[in-house]
Each structure stands twice: as structure tokens, then as C-alpha cells.
N, C-alpha and C positions, 0 to 999 in steps of 0.2 A: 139474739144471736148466741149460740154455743160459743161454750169457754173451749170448745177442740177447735173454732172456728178463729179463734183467739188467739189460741197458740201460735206464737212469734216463730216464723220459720227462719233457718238459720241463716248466717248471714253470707250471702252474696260472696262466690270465689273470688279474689282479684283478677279483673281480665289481665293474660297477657300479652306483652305490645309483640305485635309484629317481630321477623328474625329479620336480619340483613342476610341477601342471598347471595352463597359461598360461588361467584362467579369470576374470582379473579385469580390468572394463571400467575407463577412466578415472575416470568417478564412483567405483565402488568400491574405485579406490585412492584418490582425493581423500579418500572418508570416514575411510579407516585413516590419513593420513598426515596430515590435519587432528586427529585426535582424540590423535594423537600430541603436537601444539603443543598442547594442550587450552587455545584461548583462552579458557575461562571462569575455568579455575582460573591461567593467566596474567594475568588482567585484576584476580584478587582477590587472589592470594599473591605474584606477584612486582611488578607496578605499585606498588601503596601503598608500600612502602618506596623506592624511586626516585622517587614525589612527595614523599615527604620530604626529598631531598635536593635535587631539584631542581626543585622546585617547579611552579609554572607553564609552567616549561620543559622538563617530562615530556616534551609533545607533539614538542618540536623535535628531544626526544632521542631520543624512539620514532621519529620519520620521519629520521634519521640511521641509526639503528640498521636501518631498514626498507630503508634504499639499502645497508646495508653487506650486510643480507642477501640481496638479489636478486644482489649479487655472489656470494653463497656459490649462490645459487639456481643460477646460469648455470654457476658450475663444476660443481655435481653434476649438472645436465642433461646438460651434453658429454661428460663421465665415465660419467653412467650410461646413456647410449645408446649409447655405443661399449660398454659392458662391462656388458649388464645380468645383474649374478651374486648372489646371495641374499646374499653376506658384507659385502657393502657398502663401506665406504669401506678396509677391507684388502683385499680382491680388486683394487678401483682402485691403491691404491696398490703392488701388489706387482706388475702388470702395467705400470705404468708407471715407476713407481721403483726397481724390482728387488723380492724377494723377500724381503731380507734389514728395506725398509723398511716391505715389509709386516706382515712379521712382530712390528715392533713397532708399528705399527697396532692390531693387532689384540690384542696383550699392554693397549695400555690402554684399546680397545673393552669389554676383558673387563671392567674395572675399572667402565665405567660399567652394563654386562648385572648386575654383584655391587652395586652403591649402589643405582643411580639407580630404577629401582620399588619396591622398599623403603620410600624416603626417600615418594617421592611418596605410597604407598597412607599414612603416616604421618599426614599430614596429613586421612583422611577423619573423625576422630572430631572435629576443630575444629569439624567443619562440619557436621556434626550433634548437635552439643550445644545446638540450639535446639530439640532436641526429645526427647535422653534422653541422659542421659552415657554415654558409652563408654569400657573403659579402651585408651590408642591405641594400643603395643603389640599385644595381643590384635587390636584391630579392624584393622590395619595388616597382622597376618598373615591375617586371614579372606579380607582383601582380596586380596590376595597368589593365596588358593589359590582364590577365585571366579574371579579376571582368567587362572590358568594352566588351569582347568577349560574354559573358555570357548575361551580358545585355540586348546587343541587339536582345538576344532572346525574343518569344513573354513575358506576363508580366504573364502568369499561368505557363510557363516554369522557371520562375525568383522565384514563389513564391513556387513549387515544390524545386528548389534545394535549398532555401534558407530555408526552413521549412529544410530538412536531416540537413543540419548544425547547423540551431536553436535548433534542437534536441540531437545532440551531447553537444554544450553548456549547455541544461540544464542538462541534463544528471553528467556532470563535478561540477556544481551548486551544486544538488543535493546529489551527494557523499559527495561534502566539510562540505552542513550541516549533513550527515550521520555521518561521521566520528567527525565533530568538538562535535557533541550534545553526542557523544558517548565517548569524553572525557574532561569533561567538570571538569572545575581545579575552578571554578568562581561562587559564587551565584549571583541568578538571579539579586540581589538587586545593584549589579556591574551598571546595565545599567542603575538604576534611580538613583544614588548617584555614576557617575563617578567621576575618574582622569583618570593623564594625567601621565602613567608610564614614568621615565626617562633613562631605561635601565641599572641601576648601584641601584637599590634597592627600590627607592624613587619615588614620585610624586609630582606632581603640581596639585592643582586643577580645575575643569572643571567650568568655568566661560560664562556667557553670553556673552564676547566678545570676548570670544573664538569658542562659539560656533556660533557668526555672522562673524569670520573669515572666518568659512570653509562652509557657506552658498551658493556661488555661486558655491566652488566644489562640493558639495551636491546638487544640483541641474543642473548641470551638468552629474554630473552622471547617471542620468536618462534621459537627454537629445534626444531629436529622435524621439521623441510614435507624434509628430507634424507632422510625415512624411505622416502620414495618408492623407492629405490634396494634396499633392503631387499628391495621387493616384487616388482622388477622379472623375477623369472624368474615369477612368475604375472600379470604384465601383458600382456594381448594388444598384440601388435606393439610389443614396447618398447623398437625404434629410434624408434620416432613419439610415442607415448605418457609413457614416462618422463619427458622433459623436461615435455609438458602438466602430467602429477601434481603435481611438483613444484613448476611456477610458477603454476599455478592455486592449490594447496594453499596458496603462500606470501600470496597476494594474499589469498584467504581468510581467514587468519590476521592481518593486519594491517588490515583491515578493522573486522573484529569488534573487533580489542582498540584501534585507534585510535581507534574513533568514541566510544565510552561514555567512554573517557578524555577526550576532550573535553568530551562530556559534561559528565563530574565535577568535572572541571576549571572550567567554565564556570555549574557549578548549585549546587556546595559552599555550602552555606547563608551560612556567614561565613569567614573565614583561618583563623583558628583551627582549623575542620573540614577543613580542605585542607590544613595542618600537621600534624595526627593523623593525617589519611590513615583514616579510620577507616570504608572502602567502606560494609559492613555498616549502620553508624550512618547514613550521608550517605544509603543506600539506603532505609533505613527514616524519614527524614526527609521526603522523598519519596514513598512511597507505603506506610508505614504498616509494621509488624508480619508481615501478611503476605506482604507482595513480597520483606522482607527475608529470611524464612523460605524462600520458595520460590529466592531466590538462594544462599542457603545451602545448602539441597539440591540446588539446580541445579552449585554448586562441589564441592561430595561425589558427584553421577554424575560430573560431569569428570576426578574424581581416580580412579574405576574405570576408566572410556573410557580414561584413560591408559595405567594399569594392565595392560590388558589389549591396547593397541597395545603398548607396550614389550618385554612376554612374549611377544607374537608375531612381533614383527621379529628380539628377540637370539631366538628360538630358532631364526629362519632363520641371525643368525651361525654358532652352534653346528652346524648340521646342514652349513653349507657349510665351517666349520673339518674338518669330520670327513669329506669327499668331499674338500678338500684334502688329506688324511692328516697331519693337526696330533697324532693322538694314537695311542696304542696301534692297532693294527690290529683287536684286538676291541670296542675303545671306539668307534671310528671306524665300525664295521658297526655298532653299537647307536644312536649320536647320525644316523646318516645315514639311518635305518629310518623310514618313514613310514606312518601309521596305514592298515590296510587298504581301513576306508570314506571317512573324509574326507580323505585324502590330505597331513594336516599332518606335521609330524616331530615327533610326539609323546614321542619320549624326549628330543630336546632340549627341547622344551616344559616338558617336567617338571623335566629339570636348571637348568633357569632358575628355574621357578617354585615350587619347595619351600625350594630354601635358600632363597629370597627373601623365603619365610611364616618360616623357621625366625630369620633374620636383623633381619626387621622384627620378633616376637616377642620376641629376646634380646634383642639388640648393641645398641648406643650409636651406630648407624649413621649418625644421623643428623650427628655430629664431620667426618664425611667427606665432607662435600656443597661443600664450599670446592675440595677436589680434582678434582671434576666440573667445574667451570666451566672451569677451566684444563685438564682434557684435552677436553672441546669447542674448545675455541680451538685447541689444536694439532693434533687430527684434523683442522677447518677450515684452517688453514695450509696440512697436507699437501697437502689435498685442493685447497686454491688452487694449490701448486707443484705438483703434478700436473695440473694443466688449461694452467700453463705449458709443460709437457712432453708432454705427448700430441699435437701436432699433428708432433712428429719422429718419431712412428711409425707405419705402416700398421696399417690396421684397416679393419671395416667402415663406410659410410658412415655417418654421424651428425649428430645435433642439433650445429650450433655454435651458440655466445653471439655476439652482435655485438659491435661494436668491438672485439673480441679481440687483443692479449693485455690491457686496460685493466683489464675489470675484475676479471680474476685480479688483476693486481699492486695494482688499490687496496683487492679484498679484503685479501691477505695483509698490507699495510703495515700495515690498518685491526687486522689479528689481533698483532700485534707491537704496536702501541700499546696496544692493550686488556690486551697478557699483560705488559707493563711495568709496572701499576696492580695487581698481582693479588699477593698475600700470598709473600714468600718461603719459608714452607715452604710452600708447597701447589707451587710455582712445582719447590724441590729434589725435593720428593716424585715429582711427574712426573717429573723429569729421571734421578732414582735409577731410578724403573722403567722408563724408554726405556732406560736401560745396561744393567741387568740381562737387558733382552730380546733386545738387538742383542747382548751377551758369550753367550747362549742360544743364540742362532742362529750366530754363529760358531762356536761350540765344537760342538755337537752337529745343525743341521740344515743346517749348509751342506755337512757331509761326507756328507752322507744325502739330496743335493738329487736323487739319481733315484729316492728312495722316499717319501720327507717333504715336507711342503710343495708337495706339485705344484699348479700350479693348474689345478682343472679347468676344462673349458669344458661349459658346457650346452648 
């Protein structure tokens, strides 16, 4: 055999995976990325416990929280129309703060894709136990594997069923400030000169460090309308569009969950029930037995609608980790592989949403829900100093925020205040996993940076 016959031919392009096709109009991201905030089951599980502390002064702390988040809104717009890439706020950040801060992005993105729907489908059996007990483990994994089944349908099929549920939640919304405005026990003047009822007659005053207590759950509660960014490579025209999703999603979301709040605030029978925080009760005070039933049902679809936007967004992380070459190169071809007829990433889909069943069925997962809030805050931070940073780089044209650089820095100050108030080990726990991630990437992927971690471009 000839030495020309010998000659080693060069080696093999990397195929590349498949695109996600640009099929979803504004509305049909607004649906996905509203049902992600799922203001019903925000307005029932995370509200009542923040009008126990802050009584009356819920509203001033939500419309605080509402200003803090249109600054996170305005970062993720400018972000995600300069970079609209499926891996979301680690694509942004690796693009703009290097590679290395991506990558630990993205190590505690993982952290919320492993809790956070889990925790959520957890809670659907509360909320049907007005009408059969369920044990919530079990219903929490069923949950789980309906929201990944669903998913992996294409993503207009995802935004069709998730709009019918969105619409029942608001629906549910909707009655509470019906009924709460239509018994209203409170003058208006309650919500600018709050307290803090103690359920036995009396009050405490509503103080400014009370109400930077329940800032981060205030802002939490609106949490999500970021998932836009997510979607953004099946968003038609998503230099234009991304930003709209976003801050339309966000104004949506604060809508629904402000006004009922006011509502309740303003219709709570007596202190006492505005003390308890006891929605359910104060709802059924209101219009009886069965309004409270159908709000109950109406917060267990919220908790699927969830469910099923969160297994669809992390399985766009996953599928855009694995076209970045984050993992083995046969992992990386399996996670990037997208379903023949609907065009999802259907093995990511799956990687999300089985341990999710297996997890919400075992583990004690719900210990770990303290450490979610505080890696929200700090993905939020990033994502503020990277909005600081992106106008020093060329790029395509894009969505700017006004006033700029304002409300990048009054978010981030606003995300530093909030992560001061926030439990020291949850606070250690993050800070162990940013080290572990950033020593990860120094030792094994920054030596590997022309094979590992690239970042693709769609």
C-alpha cells in the first residue's frame, strides 16, 4: 500500500445539532413566560406569608419589589436581544463576562433545573385536597412526568395548553379582586399609612426595615417573566420581540397579583383574618364553598402550568449546554438531538423531567428551597453587571433600557441588599458551589477552551 494511501485525512468537521425553529409569535411567548410567574399560585403560596409580616404594607412592598423587577426586566431585554441563545442567562453571561463566568452560571442554573419543579409540582396535592386526599410525594412525581410528557411536545403546542391554564388562573385572579373590591371593610388610606395587624386587636407599625425584610419575597413573587430569554431562539425576530415578551410578561404578572392583593387587603373580613393570611378562608368568606374550591383548583392547574414551563425552558438549557460541548461529546450529541416531528430537545426534556418525578417522589427536597432564592438573587446580580458591561462590546443592534446605566446599578444594589437579609448557610452554600465551579473550569475547561465550552452562535 502507498504512503499517499496512508496519508491520515484530516479530521472529521463537528456535525452540527440541529436549530430550534423560530415559530413563536409574541403572544405565544408571553403565555410560556407568564405561566412560568404563575401568578395564581404566587398570589396564594408566596403572598399570604409576606402579609404576615407585613401587613397592610404588603401592597407598598409588592409595588417596590415591582420597580426592582422591571430593572431586572430592562437587563434581560438588552441582554436578550443582543444574545438571543436558548441557555439563557449563562450564554449572556459567558459572552459578556468571559467564559469562565459563565460557566459558573450555569453550574448554579443546574441547581435551580434539580429543585425548583420538584418543589413546585409538591405543592399540587394542598390544593386539591378540597376534593380527595392525595399522598404529595406520589402526586408531586405524577406531576412531574405529565409537565415532561407535555413538553416535549412541539413549543406552539406547549404555548396552546399553557395559555387554557393561564386563563383559568386569571380567571380565579380576577373573581378574588371581584369579590374582595365588592367587600371592602378598609379605606383606601390603609395602603399608604399601613400596619402590621397582630390578630388579637392590635398592631405594629409598618417600618422601613420591615418593609426591606420582605423585599426579596417581593420580588420573588414576580419571579419568571426572565424565562423569555429561554425562548428566544424560537422567537420570531428576537432582536424586536424578546424585549416586548419580557416586559409585557412582567406587567402581566403584576397586574394579576397586585390587584387581588389589594383586594384582600382591603375586603379581609376583620385583622384577625388579614393576620392569618388565610386566602382560601377570606375567599370563601366571600363567595362561599364553591369559589373557594374552584380557586383551589384554579392554584393546582397553576402549579402544572408551571411545571410544565420550567421543564421546558431547563430543557432548552440542557440542549444549549450540550451544543456548547459542556459534556462528553456522545452526551453532547444525545442532549442536542431534537425530536423528529415536533422539533423539541426531547432527550433533554427527559433529563430534566424523570429525576424531577424520581426526586419529588423520594428526597426531602423540599430542605433545599432556602437555597433557590439566593441563587435567583445572584443569577439576577450577574445579569445586572452584565447589562453594565455590554455596551463595551460590539454586537448586533439591539433593545437598549432607558436611562441606562441607572437601572442596572439600582437593580444590582437593590440584589445586594436583599442577599444581606438572606440565611448564612444558604448564602455559604452558594458561595461553596460558585468555588467548586470556577476551580472546575480552571483546572479542566479553560485547558480545553478550543473544544469545551464554546459558545455557539445560532
Amino acid at each position: 500500500m502507498s504512503r499517499t494511501n496512508e496519508a491520515a485525512s484530516p479530521p472529521a468537521a463537528r456535525t452540527e445539532p440541529e436549530r430550534l425553529p423560530r415559530v413563536l409569535t409574541i403572544f405565544g411567548g408571553v403565555l410560556l413566560t407568564l405561566s412560568c410567574v404563575t401568578p395564581a399560585s404566587s398570589l396564594f403560596i408566596v403572598v399570604p406569608p409576606l402579609v404576615q409580616t407585613q401587613g397592610t404594607g404588603v401592597v407598598l412592598t409588592l409595588t417596590l419589589a415591582a420597580l426592582v423587577s422591571l430593572g431586572v426586566a430592562f437587563c434581560y431585554s438588552e441582554l436578550g436581544t443582543r444574545f438571543p441563545h436558548a441557555g439563557g442567562e449563562y450564554s449572556i453571561v459567558a459572552r459578556v463576562l468571559g467564559r469562565g463566568a459563565g460557566w459558573v452560571t450555569f453550574v448554579m442554573s443546574l441547581a435551580m433545573i434539580v429543585v425548583v419543579p420538584p418543589v413546585i409540582a409538591l405543592g399540587t396535592a394542598d390544593y386539591l385536597s378540597s376534593l380527595v386526599e392525595l399522598n404529595t410525594p406520589a402526586t408531586g412525581a405524577v406531576v412531574m412526568l405529565l409537565a415532561t410528557v407535555t413538553a416535549v411536545l412541539d413549543v406552539r403546542s406547549n404555548a396552546l395548553v399553557t395559555g387554557i391554564f393561564l386563563g383559568i388562573e386569571i380567571l380565579a385572579a380576577a373573581l378574588v379582586a371581584v369579590f374582595g373590591f365588592a367587600h371592602v371593610n378598609r379605606p383606601l388610606s390603609t395602603l399608604v399609612v399601613p400596619t402590621i395587624p397582630d390578630g388579637a386587636g392590635g398592631s405594629a407599625p409598618f417600618t422601613l426595615a420591615v418593609l426591606l425584610t420582605g423585599l426579596a419575597v417581593g420580588i420573588f413573587t414576580f419571579q419568571g417573566f426572565g424565562s423569555a430569554v429561554y425562548l428566544s431562539e424560537e422567537l420570531r425576530d428576537p432582536r424586536r420581540n424578546v424585549a416586548r415578551t419580557v416586559l409585557w410578561s412582567l406587567l402581566a404578572a403584576v397586574v394579576i397579583i397586585v390587584l387581588p392583593t389589594v383586594a384582600i387587603v382591603l375586603g379581609a373580613p376583620s385583622s384577625a383574618d388579614l393576620a392569618a393570611a388565610d386566602f382560601p378562608a377570606i375567599v370563601e368568606s366571600w363567595g362561599g364553598p364553591a369559589l373557594s374550591t374552584f380557586v383551589s383548583l384554579a392554584v393546582a392547574a397553576a402549579i402544572l402550568n408551571a411545571v410544565i414551563v420550567m421543564v421546558l425552558q431547563n430543557a432548552r438549557v440542557i440542549y444549549a449546554s450540550a451544543r456548547d460541548q459542556a459534556w462528553p461529546a456522545p452526551v453532547n450529541r444525545a442532549l442536542a438531538r431534537l425530536h423528529p416531528r415536533w422539533k423539541s430537545p426531547w432527550v433533554s426534556t427527559l433529563v430534566v423531567g424523570v429525576p424531577g418525578a424520581a426526586l419529588a417522589g423520594l428526597v426531602d427536597i423540599e430542605s433545599l428551597i432556602g437555597l433557590t432564592g439566593v441563587v435567583v438573587a445572584v443569577l439576577y446580580l450577574l445579569i445586572a453587571i452584565a447589562a453594565l458591561r455590554v455596551r463595551r462590546s460590539t454586537g448586533p443592534t439591539a433593545w437598549r433600557m432607558p436611562l441606562w446605566p441607572v437601572p442596572a446599578l439600582v437593580t444590582a444594589a437593590a440584589i445586594v441588599l436583599a442577599l444581606a437579609n438572606q440565611s448564612l448557610a444558604d448564602l455559604l452554600l452558594t458561595a461553596a458551589v460558585a468555588v467548586l465551579a470556577a476551580a472546575y473550569y480552571a483546572v479542566h475547561l479553560r485547558r480545553r477552551r478550543d473544544t469545551h465550552w464554546v459558545m455557539t452562535d445560532n
